[in-house]
N, C-alpha and C positions, 0 to 999 in steps of 0.2 A: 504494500500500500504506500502510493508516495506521499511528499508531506500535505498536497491537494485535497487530495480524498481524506485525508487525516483531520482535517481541519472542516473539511462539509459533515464527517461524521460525528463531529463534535458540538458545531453548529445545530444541526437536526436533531440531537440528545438535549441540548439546550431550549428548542424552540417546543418541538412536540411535548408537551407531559402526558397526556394522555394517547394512544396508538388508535387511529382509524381503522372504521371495520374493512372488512376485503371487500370492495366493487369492482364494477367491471363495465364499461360503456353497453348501453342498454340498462339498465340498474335506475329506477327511480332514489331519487335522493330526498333528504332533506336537509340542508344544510342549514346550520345555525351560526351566524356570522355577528360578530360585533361590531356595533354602527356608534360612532361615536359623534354627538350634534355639541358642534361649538357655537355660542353666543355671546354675546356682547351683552352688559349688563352695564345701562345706563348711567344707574343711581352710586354703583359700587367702582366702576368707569374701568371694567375690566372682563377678561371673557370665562363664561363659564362652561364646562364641558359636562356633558351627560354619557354616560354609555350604556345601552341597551343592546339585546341580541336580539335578534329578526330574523325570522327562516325565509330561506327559498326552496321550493321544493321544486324540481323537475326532474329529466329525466338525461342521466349522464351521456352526452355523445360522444365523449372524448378521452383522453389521457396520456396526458405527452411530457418528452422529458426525464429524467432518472435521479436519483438524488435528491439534492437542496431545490432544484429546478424541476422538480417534478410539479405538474399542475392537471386541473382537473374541467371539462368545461360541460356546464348546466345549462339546461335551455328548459321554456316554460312557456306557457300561452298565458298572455298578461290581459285581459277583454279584448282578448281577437288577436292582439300583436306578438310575435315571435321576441322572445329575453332571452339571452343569454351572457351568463357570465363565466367568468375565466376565473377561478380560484386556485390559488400557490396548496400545495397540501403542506407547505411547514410555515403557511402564515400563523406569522401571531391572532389575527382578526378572524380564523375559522375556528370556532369556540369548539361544536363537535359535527359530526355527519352519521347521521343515520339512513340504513337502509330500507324501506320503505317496500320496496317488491324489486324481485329480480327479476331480469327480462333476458327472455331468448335470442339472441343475436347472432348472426356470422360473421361480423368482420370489427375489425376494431375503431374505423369513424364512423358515424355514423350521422353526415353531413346533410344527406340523401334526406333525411326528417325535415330539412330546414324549408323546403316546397311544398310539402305535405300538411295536410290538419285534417281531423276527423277520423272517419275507419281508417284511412290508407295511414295513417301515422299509427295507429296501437301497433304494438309491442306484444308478441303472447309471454306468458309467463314460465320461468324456466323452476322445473321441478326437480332437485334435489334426493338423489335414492339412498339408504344407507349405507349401503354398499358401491360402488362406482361402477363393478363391473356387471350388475342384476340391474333388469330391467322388474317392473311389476307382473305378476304372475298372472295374464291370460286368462284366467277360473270363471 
């Protein structure tokens, strides 16, 4: 490992305290992000900050990058219009991510949504066996 990676691997021990569950582009999310509102306070003549968490929930098209640089991108239908956003996975501002429903997918972008709304956009849902190599038994 040279001193590079040495020092991303040390950064991302430092940034993450908590470990994200395992997704995968197609994967509904719910991301919980902290939104910090700054304001001006007339009387005191100085600014005040707030911090709340606010989710976004859609559905993962993407994940790119490796490392410190590893990022993740969300897309949502907002009253009609197409969101999406691009989140660091070792930001400090992504509080946690939860998985929401998995989704069946063949390829890893999943761009090809961003024309689409309605049936031709669902996703079917990918089911989970206990064993990996058994299928459901037929009976």
């Amino acid at each position: 490992m040279n001193l590079l990676q040495e020092l991303e691997a040390e950064q991302m021990k430092a940034v993450r305290t908590k470990a994200l569950p395992d997704f995968r582009p197609g994967d509904t999310l719910k991301v919980n992000v902290k939104v910090v509102d700054v304001t001006y306070d007339e009387k005191a003549k100085a600014n005040k900050t707030r911090e709340r968490i606010q989710a976004f929930e859609g559905l993962c098209i993407a994940r790119q990058g490796a490392g410190l640089n590893e990022a993740f991108t969300v897309r949502k239908l907002s009253y009609g219009e197409g969101v999406e956003r691009v989140f660091p996975v070792y930001s400090p501002l992504v509080d946690s991510v939860v998985v929401v429903r998995k989704g069946k997918v063949r390829r890893a972008k999943l761009y090809y949504l961003r024309g689409r709304t309605g049936k031709s956009a669902r996703i079917t849902e990918r089911v989970e066996y206990a064993s990996e190599n058994q299928a459901p038994d037929a009976a």
